[in-house]
N, C-alpha and C positions, 0 to 999 in steps of 0.2 A: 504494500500500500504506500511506504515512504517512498520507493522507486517509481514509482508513479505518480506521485506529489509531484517529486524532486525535475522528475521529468515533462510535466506539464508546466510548469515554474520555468524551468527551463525553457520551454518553447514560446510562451507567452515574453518572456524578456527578449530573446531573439528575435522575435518578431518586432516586438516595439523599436529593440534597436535595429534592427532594420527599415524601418517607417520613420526612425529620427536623423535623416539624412537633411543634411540641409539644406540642399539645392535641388529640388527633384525635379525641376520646371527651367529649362533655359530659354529665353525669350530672344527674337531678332526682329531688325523693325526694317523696314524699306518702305519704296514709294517705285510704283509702275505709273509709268502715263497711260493715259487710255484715253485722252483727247485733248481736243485745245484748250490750254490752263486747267486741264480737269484730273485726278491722279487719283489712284488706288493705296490706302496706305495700308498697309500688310504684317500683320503684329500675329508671329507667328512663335510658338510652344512647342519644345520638345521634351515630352512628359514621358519620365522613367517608368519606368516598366510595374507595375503593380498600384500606381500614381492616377489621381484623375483630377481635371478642374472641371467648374459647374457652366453648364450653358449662360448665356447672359441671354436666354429667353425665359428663365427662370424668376417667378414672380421674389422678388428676396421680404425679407419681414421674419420667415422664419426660416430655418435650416442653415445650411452652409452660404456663405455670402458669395453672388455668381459673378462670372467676367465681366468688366466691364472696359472698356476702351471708350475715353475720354476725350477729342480732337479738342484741341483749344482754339476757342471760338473766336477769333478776331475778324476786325472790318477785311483783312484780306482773305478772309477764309468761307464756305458755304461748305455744309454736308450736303451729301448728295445720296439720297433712301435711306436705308436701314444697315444697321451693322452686320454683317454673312456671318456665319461660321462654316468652317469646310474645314471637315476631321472627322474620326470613329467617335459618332455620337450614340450614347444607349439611354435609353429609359427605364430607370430599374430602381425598385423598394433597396433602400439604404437601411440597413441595422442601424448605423452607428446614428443617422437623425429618427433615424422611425416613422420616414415618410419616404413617395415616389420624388424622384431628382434626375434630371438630366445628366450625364455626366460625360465628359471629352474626355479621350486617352492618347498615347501615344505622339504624333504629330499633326498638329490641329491649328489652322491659320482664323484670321479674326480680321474683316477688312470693311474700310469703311472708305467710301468715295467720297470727292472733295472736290469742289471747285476754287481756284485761286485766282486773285488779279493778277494784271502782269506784273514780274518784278519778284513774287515772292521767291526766296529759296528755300525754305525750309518749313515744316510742320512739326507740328510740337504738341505733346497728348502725353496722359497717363494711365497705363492698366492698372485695374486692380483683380487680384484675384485669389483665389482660397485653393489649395490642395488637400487634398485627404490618401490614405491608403486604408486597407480594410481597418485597422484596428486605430488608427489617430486624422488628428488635423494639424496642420502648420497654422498660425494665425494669417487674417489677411495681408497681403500685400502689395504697395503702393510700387512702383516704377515709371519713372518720367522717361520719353522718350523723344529724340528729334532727329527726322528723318530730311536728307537733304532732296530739293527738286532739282530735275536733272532740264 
């Protein structure tokens, strides 16, 4: 019975320290033209392996706090529709909140279209976003980003 204690004790630690990694999400940002003064800016996640972040179509209030990408809104700036996601999206009952959750894995991009005046070179935004593995959470996290116009 202590060998089995000892050995579940054991796995539950390993676990955790495995899941307290502290970078499990590496982020890159750019900017695609895709017409006149108008650009795609592209805020893209490479989420380790066992690792998810939350949809930003996710109503937030309660559960895990979802993605969110930020463009900072200036007179030279205009969005343009809705923010995409394009990644291994699931819909699935979460244990650790006790509710259904969207969840992004793997390598999962986040874009939001923008119109610019002439002249601008550069855009400027910040994500935020929450990671979980099965058995924990990292707290949210802020990152500013700025992407050069080519």
């Amino acid at each position: 019975m202590r060998k089995i204690l000892f050995l579940s004790i054991f796995f539950l630690l390993n676990l955790t320290y495995l899941c307290a990694q502290t970078n499990p999400v590496k982020w890159s940002f750019e900017a695609e033209k895709v017409g006149n003064n108008e650009y795609e800016i592209i805020a893209t996640a490479d989420i380790q392996d066992g690792w998810s972040v939350y949809s930003n179509e996710m109503k937030s209030g309660e559960g895990p706090i979802p993605t969110q990408v930020m463009i900072d809104k200036d007179t030279d700036l205009k969005l343009v529709g809705d923010l995409k996601e394009i990644g291994a999206k699931k819909k699935v009952y979460d244990d650790l909140f006790e509710m259904e959750l969207v969840k992004l894995s793997g390598r999962t991009s986040f874009r939001q279209r923008v119109k610019v005046k002439d002249g601008t070179d550069e855009v400027k935004g910040q994500i935020t976003f929450m990671t979980c593995c099965e058995s924990s959470c990292l707290p949210p996290t802020d990152i500013a980003f700025a992407v050069p116009l080519d």
